[in-house]
N, C-alpha and C positions, 0 to 999 in steps of 0.2 A: 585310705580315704583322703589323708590330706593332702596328700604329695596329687592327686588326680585335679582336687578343687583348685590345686594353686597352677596345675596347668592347664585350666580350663579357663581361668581369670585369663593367664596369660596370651592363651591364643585369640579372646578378645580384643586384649591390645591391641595384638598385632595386626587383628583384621580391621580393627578400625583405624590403625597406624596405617595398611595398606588401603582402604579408602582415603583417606584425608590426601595421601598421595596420588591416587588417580586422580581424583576431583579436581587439584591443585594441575597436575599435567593438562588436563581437560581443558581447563580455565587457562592457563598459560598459551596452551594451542589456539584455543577461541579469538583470545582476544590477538594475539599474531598474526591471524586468518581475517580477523576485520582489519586489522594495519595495513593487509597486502591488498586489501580489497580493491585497491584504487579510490582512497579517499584524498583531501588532502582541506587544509584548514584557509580559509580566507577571512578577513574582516568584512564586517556588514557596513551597511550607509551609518550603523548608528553605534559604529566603532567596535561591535562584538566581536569574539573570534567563534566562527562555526564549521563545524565541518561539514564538508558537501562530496559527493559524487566527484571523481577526477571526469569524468567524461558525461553530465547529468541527462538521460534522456526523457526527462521531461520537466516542466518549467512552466510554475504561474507566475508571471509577474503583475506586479501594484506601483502603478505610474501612471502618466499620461502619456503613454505613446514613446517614449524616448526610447526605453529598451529593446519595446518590441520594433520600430523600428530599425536599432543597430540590428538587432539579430535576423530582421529580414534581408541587409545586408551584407551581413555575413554570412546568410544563406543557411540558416539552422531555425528558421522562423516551425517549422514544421514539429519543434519540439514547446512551443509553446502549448498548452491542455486548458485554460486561462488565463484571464484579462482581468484586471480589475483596476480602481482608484479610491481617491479618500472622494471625491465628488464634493469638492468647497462649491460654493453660492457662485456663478461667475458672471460679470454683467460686464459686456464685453461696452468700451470705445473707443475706437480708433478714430483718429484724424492722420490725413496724408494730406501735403500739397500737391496738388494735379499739374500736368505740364503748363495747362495754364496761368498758372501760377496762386490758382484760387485752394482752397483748402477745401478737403471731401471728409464729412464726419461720418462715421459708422455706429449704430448703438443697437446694441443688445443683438 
């Protein structure tokens, strides 16, 4: 009777020895499979480092216009999904001198 109990403890081990090791290869392989993914790490405007898509097909950007137009330039505008801004208070005035030499004001 004892000599059964003490190999029944033991095939326990083992089979939970032979999970901890599948799990662990599982885990290994996962995270290897998201490295090949095609990621790769940039800094942000506000110096973070994050990872991103090596090839991103789709893209909100928060600006005023500057992004989206390089990237209509660059001819990838097509993956933009969203536009957005912080939208400050903006009151606009410009003054220009005119050929004539008088000064044109512009407000709001």
């Amino acid at each position: 009777m004892e000599c059964s109990a003490v190999r029944v403890d033991k095939n326990r081990y083992v089979v939970k020895f032979l999970r901890v090791v599948i799990c662990s290869i599982a885990l290994v392989a996962g995270i290897a499979g998201a490295c090949m993914a095609g990621t790769k790490m940039v800094t942000d405007m506000r110096g973070k480092l994050v990872e991103i898509p090596a090839s991103p097909k789709r893209v909100i950007t928060l600006d005023d216009g500057f992004i989206a137009g390089v990237m209509t330039v660059l001819g990838v505008q097509d993956r933009i999904i969203a536009l957005g801004s912080h939208c400050p208070v903006k009151i606009f005035k410009y003054s220009y001198p005119t050929v004539d030499g008088e000064e044109y004001t512009y407000m709001n």
